[in-house]
PLY file of the C-alpha trace (Angstrom):
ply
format ascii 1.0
element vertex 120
property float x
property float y
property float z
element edge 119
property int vertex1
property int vertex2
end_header
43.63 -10.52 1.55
42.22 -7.04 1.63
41.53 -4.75 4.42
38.81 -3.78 5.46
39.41 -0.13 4.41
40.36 -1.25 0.58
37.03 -2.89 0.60
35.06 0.18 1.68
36.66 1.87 -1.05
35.84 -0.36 -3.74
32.65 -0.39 -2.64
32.35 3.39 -2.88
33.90 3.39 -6.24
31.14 0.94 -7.50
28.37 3.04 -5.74
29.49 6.21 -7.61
30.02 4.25 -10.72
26.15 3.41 -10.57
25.06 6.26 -9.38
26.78 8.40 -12.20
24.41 7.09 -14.65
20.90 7.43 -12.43
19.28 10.43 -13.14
16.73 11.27 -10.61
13.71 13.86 -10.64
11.22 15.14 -8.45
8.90 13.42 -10.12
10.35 10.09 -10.45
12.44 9.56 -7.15
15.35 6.90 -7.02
14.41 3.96 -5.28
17.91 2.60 -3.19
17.84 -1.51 -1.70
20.76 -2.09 0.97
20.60 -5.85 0.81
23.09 -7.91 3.23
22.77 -11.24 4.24
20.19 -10.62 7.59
19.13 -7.10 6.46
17.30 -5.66 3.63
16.59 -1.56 3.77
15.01 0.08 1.18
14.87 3.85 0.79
13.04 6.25 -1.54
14.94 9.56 -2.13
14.05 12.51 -3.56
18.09 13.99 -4.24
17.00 17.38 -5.90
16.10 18.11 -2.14
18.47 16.04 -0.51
15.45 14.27 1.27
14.34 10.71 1.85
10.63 10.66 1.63
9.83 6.47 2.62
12.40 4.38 4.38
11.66 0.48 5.36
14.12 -1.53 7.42
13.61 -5.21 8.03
15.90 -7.85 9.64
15.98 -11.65 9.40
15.88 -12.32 12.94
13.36 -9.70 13.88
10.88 -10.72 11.73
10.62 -14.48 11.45
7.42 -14.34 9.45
9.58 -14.80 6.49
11.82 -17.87 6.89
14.46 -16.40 4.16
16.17 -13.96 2.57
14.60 -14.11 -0.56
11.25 -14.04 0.82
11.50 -10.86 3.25
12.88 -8.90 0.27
9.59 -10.20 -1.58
7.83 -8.74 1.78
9.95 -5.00 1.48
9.25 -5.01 -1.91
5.39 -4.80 -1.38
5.78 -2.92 1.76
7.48 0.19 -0.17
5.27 0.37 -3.21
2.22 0.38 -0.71
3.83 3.15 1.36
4.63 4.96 -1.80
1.06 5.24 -3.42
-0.05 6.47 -0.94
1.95 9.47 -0.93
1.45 10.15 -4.29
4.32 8.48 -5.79
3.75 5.79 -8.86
7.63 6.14 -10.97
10.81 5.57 -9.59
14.50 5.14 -10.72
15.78 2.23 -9.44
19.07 2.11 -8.08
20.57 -1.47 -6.40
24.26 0.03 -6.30
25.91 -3.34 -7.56
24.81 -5.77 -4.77
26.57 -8.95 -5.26
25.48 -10.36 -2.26
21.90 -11.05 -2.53
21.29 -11.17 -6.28
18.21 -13.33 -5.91
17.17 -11.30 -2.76
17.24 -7.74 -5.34
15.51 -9.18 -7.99
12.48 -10.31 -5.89
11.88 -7.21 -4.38
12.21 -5.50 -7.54
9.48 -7.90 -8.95
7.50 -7.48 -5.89
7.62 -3.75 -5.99
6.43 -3.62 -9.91
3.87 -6.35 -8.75
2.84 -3.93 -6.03
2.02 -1.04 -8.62
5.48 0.63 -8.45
6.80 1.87 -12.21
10.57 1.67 -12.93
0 1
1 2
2 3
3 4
4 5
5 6
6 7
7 8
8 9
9 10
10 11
11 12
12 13
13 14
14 15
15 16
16 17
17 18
18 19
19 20
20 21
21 22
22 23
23 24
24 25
25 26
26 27
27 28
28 29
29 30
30 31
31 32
32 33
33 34
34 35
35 36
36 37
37 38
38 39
39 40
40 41
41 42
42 43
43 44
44 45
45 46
46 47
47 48
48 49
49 50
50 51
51 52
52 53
53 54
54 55
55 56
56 57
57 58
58 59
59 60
60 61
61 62
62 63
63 64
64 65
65 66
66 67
67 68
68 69
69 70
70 71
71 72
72 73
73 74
74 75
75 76
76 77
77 78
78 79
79 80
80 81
81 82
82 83
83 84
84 85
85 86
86 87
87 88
88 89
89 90
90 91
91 92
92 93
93 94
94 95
95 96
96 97
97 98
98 99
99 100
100 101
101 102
102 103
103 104
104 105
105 106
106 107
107 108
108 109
109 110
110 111
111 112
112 113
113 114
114 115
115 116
116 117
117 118
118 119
């Protein structure tokens, strides 16, 4: 069984393994999804200034308008691309840093961001 400190680690190895290949720009930001099973957080970062320009946080038992998983992610994905045009922004760089957890949960919002007007 693994602790829980061997399991932050691997985790951090698999974020930098992802991250390694993103490549970022000011003009196309990277787009980050933290996707448990209650909690899906979504994040657009500009990392050439170190700054995170939209940030969207929604939890299952907060907001019962969507009666799953799948379905709030749908409702993030939507959410972000709406909040993002209007600041301008219309490419990002997608970045899901290896969820295993959700896999359904980060495809739907991925669709519903590109459905949303959201290039990536």
């Amino acid at each position: 069984m693994l602790l829980k400190a061997d399991k932050n680690k691997l985790r951090q190895k698999r974020h930098m393994r992802v991250r390694n290949h993103i490549h970022d720009t000011a003009q196309r930001p990277r787009l980050n999804i933290y996707c448990s099973y209650a909690t899906i957080c979504a994040q657009i970062i500009d990392d050439e200034k170190g700054v995170t320009l939209i940030e969207i946080k929604y939890q299952l038992k907060k907001y019962l308008m969507a009666p799953t998983l799948f379905a709030l992610a749908k409702k993030v994905g939507a959410a972000i691309a709406k909040q993002a045009l209007d600041i301008g922004i219309t490419e990002v760089v997608f970045s899901y840093d290896r969820y295993y957890f959700q896999p359904g949960a980060v495809k739907a919002f991925a669709e519903a961001a590109r459905k949303a007007g959201l290039k990536f």
